[in-house]
N, C-alpha and C positions, 0 to 999 in steps of 0.2 A: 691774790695770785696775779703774775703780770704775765697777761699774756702778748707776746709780740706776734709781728707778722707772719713767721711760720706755723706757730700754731693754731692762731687765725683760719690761715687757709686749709692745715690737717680738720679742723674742727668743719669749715663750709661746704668743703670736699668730702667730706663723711656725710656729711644730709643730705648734697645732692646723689650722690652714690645711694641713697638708704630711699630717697625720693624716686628713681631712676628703676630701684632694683623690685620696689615696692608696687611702684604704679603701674609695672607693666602684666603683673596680675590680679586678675581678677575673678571671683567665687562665684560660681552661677547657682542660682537658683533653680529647683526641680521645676519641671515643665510638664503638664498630665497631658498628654497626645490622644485623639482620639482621630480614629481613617475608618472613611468609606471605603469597602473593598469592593463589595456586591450589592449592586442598589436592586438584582433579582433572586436571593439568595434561598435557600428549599428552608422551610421554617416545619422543627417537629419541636411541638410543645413540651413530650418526653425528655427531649435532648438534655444535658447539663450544656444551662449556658444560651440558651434559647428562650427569650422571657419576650413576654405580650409587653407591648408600649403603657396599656391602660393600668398595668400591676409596679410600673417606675416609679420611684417619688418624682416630685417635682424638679430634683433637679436633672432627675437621671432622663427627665421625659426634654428638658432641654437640654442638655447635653444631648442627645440623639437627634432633637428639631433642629441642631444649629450643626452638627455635623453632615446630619443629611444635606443639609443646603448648602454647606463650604464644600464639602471634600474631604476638610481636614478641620478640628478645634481644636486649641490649646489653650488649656488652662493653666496659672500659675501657682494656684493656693488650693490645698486640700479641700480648704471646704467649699471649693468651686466643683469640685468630681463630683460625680455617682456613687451613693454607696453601693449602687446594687455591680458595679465595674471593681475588677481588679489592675493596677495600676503596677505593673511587674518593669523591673530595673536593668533587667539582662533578659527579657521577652517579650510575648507578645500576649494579652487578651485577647479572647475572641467571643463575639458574643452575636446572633442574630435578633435581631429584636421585631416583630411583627406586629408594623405600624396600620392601620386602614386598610389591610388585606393585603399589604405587600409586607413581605420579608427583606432586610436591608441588614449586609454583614458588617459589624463594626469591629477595629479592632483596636487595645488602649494599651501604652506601656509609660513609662517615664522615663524623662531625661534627665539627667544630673541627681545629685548637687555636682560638680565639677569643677574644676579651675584648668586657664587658658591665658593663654596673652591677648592682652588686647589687639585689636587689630588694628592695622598698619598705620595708618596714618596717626596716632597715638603714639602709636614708634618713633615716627619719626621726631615727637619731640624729646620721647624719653633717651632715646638713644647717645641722643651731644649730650643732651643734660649727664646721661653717668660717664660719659667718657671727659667733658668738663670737668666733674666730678674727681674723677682717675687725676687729671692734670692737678686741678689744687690738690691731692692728696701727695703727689709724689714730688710737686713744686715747694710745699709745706715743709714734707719731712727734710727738702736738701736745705733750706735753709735754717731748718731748726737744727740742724748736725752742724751747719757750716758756724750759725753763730755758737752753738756749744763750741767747738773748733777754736773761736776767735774768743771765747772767754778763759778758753785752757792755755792757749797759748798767750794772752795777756798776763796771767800774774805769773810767768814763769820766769825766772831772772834772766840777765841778758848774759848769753855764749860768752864763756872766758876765752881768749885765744891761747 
């Protein structure tokens, strides 16, 4: 196949464009949230959702030590949560947990999966690149029309007067 220089740039012009239109999304990974809300909260053992610190697995007892001490934890992989937490999509857990005589209200939901633009400055390079892009693609096709044009019009015989 002989390819000349229009289709050259149709062909460079479609990966920057596919570069361009590609790069500038990106799929996010779930994120397990876990917030302090009430570091003095009323703790009834009865309650649903109200559990002793001493009755968490291990990991459920750190994810509470390290929230209490941020504010907020975020985890990024399942099997960094609580089993003893529910991890809701469009809500919120709520759960008091009664650590050393204090009751402390936490609450956990998750974030994503999702997809988003990258942010800005990322733009900025994707941005020329597909509009570059755009240019070889429509620089391309005029010169691939123009030489079809000059091949059609070469084997046609010369105007009779």
């Amino acid at each position: 196949m002989d390819w000349d220089r229009g289709t050259w740039l149709v062909a460079v012009g479609a990966v920057m464009l596919a570069v361009a239109a590609g790069g500038g999304f990106v799929v996010f990974d779930s994120e397990y949230v876990h917030e302090l809300r009430n570091d003095s909260a009323a703790f009834d053992a009865s309650t649903e959702g109200h559990l002793h610190y001493a009755n968490l697995s291990k990991r459920g007892q750190t994810v509470v030590d390290r929230t209490i001490e941020r504010g907020e934890y975020v985890v990024e992989r399942e099997g960094e949560t609580a089993p003893e937490f529910m991890y809701i999509d469009d809500g919120v857990g709520r759960y008091v947990i009664q650590r050393t005589g204090r009751a402390y209200e936490i609450t956990t939901h998750r974030e994503g999966p999702g997809m988003g633009l990258l942010w800005f400055p990322a733009m900025l390079v994707l941005l020329p690149l597909g509009m570059a892009g755009a240019a070889c693609v429509v620089a391309g096709i005029v010169l691939v029309a123009f030489d079809a044009y000059q091949r059609r019009t070469a084997d046609l015989p010369p105007a009779e007067d």
